[in-house]
FIGUTI-119746 format. One record per residue (C-alpha): x, y, z; residue in three letters; residue number from 1. Coordinates in steps of 0.5 Angstrom, whole numbers, always signed. Each point is the difference from the previous one (the first is absolute). Example, Ala and Ser with C-alpha at 12.3 -4.5 7.8 and 13.67 -1.06 7.14 Angstrom:
// FIGUTI-119746
+-------+-------+-------+-----+-----+
!     u !     v !     w ! res !   n !
+-------+-------+-------+-----+-----+
!   +25 !    -9 !   +16 ! Ala !   1 !
!    +2 !    +7 !    -2 ! Ser !   2 !
+-------+-------+-------+-----+-----+
END
This chain:
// FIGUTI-119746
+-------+-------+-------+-----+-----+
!     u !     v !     w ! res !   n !
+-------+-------+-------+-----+-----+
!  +226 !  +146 !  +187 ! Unk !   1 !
!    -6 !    -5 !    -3 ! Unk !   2 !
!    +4 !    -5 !    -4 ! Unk !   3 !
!    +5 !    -1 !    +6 ! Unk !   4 !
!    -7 !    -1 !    +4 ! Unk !   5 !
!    -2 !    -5 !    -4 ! Unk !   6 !
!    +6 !    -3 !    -2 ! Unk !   7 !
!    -1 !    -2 !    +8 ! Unk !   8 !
!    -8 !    -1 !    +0 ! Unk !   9 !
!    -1 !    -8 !    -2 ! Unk !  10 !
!    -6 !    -3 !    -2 ! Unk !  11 !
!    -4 !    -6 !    +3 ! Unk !  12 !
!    +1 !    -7 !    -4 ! Unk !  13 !
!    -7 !    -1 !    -4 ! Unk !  14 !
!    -4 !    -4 !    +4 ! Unk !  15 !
!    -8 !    -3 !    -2 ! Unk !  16 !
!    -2 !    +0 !    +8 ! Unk !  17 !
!    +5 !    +6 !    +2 ! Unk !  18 !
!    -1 !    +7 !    -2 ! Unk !  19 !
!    +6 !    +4 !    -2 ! Unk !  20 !
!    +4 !    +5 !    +3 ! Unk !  21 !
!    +5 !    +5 !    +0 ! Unk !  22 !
!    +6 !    -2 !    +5 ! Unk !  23 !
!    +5 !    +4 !    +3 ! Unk !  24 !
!    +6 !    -4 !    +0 ! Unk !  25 !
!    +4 !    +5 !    +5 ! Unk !  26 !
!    -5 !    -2 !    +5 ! Unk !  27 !
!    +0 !    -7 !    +3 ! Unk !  28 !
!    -8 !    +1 !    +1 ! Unk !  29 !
!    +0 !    +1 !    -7 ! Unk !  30 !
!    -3 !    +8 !    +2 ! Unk !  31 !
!    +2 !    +6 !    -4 ! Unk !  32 !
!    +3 !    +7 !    +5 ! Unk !  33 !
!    +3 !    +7 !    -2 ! Unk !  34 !
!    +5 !    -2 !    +4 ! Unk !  35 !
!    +2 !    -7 !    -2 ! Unk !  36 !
!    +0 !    +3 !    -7 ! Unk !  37 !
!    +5 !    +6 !    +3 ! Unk !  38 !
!    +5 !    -4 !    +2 ! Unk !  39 !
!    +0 !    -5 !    -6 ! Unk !  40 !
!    +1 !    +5 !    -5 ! Unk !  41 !
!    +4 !    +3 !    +4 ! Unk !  42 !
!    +5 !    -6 !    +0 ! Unk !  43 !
!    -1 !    +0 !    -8 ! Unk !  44 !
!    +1 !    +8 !    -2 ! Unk !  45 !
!    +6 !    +1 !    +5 ! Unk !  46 !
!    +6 !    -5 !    +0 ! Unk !  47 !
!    +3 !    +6 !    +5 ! Unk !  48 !
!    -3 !    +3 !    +7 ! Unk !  49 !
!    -6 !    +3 !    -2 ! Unk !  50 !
!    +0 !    +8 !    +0 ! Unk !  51 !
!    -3 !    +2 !    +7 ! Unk !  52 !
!    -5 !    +4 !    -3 ! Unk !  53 !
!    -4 !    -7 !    -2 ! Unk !  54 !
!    -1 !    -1 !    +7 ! Unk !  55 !
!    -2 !    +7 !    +1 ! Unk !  56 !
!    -5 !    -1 !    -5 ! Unk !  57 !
!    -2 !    -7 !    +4 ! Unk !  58 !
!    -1 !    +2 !    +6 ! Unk !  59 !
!    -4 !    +5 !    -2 ! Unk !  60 !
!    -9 !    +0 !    +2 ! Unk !  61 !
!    -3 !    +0 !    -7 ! Unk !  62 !
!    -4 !    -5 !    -4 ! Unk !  63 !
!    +3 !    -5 !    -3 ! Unk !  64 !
!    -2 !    +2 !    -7 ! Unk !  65 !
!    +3 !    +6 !    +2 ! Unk !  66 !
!    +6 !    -3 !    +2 ! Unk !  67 !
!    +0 !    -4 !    -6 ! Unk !  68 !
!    +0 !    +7 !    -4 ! Unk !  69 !
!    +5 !    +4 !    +4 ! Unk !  70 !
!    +5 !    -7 !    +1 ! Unk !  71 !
!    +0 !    +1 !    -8 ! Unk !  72 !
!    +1 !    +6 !    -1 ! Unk !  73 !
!    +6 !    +1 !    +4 ! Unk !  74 !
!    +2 !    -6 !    -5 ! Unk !  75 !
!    -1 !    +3 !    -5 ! Unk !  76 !
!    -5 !    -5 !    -2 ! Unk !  77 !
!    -5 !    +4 !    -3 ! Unk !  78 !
!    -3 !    +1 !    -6 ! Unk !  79 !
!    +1 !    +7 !    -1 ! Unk !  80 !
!    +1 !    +2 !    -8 ! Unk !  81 !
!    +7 !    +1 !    +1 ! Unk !  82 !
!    +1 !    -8 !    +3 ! Unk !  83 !
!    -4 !    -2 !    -6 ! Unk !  84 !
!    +3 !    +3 !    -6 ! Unk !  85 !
!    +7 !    -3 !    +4 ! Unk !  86 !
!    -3 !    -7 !    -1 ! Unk !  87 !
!    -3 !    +2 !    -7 ! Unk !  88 !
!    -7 !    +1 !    +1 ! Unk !  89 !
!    -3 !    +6 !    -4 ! Unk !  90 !
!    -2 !    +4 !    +4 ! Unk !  91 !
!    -5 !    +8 !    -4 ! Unk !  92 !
!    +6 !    +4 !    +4 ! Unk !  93 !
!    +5 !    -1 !    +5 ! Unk !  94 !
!    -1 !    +7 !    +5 ! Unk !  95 !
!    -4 !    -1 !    +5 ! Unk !  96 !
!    -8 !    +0 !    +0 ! Unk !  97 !
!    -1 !    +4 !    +6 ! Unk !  98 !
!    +4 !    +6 !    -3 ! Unk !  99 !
!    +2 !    -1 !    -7 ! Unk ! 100 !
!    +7 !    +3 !    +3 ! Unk ! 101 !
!    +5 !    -5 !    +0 ! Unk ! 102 !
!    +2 !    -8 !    -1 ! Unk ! 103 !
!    -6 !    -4 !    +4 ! Unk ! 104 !
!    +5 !    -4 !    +4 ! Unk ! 105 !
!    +0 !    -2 !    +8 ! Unk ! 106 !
!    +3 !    +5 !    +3 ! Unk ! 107 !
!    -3 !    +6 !    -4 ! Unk ! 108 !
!    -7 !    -3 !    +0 ! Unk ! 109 !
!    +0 !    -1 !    +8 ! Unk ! 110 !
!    +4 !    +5 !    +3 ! Unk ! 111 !
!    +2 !    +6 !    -6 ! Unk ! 112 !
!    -7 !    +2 !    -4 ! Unk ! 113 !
!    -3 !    +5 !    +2 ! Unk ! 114 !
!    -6 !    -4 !    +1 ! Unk ! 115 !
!    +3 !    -4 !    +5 ! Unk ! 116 !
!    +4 !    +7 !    +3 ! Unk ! 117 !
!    -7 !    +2 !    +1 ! Unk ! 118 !
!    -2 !    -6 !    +4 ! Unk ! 119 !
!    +6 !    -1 !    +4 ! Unk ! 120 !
!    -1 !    +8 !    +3 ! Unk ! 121 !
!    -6 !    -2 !    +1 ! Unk ! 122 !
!    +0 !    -6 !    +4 ! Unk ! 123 !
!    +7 !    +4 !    +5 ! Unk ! 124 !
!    -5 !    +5 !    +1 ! Unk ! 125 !
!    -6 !    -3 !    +1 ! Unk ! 126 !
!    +5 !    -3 !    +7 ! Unk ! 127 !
!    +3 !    +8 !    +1 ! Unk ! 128 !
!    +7 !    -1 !    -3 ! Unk ! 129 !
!    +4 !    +2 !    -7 ! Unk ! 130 !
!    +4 !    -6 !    -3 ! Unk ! 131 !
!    +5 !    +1 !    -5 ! Unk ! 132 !
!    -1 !    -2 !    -7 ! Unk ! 133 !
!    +4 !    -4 !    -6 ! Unk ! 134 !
!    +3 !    -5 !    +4 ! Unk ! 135 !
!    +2 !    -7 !    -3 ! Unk ! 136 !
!    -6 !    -4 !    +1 ! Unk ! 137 !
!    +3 !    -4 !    +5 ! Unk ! 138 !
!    +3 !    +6 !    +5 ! Unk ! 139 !
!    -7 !    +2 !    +0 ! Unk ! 140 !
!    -3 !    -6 !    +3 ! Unk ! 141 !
!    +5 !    +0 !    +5 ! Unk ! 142 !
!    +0 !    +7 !    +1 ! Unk ! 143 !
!    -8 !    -1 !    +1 ! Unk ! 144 !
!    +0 !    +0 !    +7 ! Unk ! 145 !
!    -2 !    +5 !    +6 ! Unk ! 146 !
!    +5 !    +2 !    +6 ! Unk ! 147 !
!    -7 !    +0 !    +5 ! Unk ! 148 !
!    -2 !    -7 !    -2 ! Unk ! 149 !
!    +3 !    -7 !    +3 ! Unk ! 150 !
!    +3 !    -5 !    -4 ! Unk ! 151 !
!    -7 !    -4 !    -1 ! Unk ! 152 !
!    -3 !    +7 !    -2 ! Unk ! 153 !
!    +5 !    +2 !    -5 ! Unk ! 154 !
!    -2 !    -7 !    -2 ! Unk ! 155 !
!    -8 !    +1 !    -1 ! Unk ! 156 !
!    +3 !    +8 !    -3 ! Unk ! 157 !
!    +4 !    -4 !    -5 ! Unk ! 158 !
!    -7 !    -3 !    -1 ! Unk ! 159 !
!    -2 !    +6 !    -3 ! Unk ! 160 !
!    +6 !    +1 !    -5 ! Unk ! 161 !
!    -2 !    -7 !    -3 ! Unk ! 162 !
!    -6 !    +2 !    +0 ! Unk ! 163 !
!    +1 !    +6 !    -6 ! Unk ! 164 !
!    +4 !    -4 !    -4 ! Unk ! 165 !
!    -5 !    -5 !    +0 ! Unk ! 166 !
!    -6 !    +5 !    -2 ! Unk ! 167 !
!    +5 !    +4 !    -4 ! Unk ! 168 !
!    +1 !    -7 !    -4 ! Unk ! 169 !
!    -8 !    +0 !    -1 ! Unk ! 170 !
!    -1 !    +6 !    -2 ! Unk ! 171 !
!    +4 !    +0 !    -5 ! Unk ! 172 !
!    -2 !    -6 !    -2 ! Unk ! 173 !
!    -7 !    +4 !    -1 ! Unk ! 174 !
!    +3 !    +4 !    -4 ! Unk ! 175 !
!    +3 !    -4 !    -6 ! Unk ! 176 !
!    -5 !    -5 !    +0 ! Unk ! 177 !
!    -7 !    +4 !    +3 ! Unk ! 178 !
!    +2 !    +7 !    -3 ! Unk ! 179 !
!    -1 !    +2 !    +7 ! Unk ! 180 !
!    +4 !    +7 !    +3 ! Unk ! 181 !
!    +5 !    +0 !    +4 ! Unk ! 182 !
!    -2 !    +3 !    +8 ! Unk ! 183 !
!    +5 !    +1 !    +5 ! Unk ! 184 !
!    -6 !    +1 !    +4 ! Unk ! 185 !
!    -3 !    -6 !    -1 ! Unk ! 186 !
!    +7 !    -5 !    +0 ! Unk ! 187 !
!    +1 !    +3 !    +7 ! Unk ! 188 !
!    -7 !    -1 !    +3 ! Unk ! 189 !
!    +0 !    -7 !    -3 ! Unk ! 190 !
!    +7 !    -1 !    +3 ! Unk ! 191 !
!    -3 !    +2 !    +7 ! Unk ! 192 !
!    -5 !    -4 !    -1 ! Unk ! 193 !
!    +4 !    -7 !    -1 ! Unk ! 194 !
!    +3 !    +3 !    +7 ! Unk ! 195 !
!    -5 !    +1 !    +4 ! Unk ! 196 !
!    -3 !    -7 !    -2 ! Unk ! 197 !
!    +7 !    -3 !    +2 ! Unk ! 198 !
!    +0 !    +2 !    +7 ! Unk ! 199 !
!    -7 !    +0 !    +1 ! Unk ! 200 !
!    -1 !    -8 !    -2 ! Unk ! 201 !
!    +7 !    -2 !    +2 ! Unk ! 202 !
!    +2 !    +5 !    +7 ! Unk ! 203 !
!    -3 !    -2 !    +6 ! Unk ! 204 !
!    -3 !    +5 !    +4 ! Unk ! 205 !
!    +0 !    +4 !    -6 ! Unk ! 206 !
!    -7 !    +4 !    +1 ! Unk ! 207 !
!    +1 !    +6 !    -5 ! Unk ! 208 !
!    -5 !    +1 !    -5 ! Unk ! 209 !
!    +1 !    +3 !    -6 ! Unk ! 210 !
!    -1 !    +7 !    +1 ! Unk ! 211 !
!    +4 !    +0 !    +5 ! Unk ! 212 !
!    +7 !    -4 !    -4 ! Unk ! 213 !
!    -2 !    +6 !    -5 ! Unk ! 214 !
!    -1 !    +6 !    +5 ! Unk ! 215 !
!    +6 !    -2 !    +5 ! Unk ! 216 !
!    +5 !    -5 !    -2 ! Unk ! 217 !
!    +5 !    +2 !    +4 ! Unk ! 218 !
!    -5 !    -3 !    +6 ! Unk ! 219 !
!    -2 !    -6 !    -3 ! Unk ! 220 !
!    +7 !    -3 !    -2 ! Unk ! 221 !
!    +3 !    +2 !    +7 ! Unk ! 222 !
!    -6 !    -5 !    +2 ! Unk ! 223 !
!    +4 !    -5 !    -3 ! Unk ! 224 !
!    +3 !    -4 !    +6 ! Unk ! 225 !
+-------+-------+-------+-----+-----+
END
């Protein structure tokens, strides 16, 4: 994902009296967007309609380096053990650095371990529901939704589902390069967190605290208008 960024980032000409800077050649102002980025690499991985599961993932209300992070992952764009070893990097071991059960790849890591198990049956009930688990990655993002919620709702719920990804993603990495322990718990209160923070810097009228978004989610998404 970042050569293909980059390959699109420009760069001013040396100048003594101008300052350089980065310029995103995708926009006419010259100014970078998660969107315009999404729609660019869109048109370079895909020669054919996009699988309808990326704009699901588009629509969804997260953070944009969360949705850098989810978008990859259903790209399988990662750099889990399992991507590394296929592009000849060495790697210490390929199973899972969550577990050590089974290959570190995406599907596993963020739906399949155990660790992630765990967070999944957390987050449905957290919001008072049982979710069915060991789906294709992408099934599970689009089956991620709530039959009580609007449309926009689901969308602010999927929020959450990136948001996992994304906090799964970091504590792993925690774990290869920090030696840290891998906590259910914790991926889930950071993803809700991400979440929160999402709604009450984006949502007009959103005037919930965070205790209230952690006590009473139903409530707070069904407030979304």
């Amino acid at each position: 994902m970042e050569e293909e960024l980059y390959a699109i980032l420009g760069t001013g000409n040396l100048c003594q009296e101008i300052q350089d800077r980065l310029v995103w050649r995708e926009d006419p102002k010259g100014a970078f967007s998660v969107k315009s980025a999404y729609q660019t690499l869109t048109k370079q991985i895909s020669t054919g309609s996009m699988d309808s599961v990326y704009s699901v993932l588009w629509q969804a209300k997260a953070m944009p380096k969360a949705l850098i992070t989810a978008w990859r992952v259903l790209l399988d764009r990662i750099p889990t053990n399992a991507n590394l070893i296929r592009r000849g990097v060495p790697v210490d071991s390929p199973v899972c650095v969550m577990c050590n059960l089974s290959q570190e790849t995406s599907q596993h890591l963020f739906i399949d371990c155990a660790v992630a198990q765990r967070v999944w049956f957390g987050c449905y009930r957290w919001v008072g529901m049982v979710g069915v688990q060991n789906k294709e990655i992408k099934n599970h993002l689009e089956n991620f939704s709530l039959i009580h919620l609007s449309s926009k709702q689901n969308q602010v719920w999927r929020g959450v589902w990136v948001g996992i990804i994304r906090s799964i993603w970091e504590q792993r990495n925690q774990v290869v390069f920090k030696g840290g322990v891998p906590d259910p718990e914790e991926i889930l209160q950071n993803a809700q967190l991400l979440s929160w923070l999402w709604l009450k810097n984006k949502t007009t009228r959103f005037v919930y605290a965070y205790s209230d978004w952690i006590l009473n989610p139903n409530e707070c998404l069904l407030a979304v208008l």
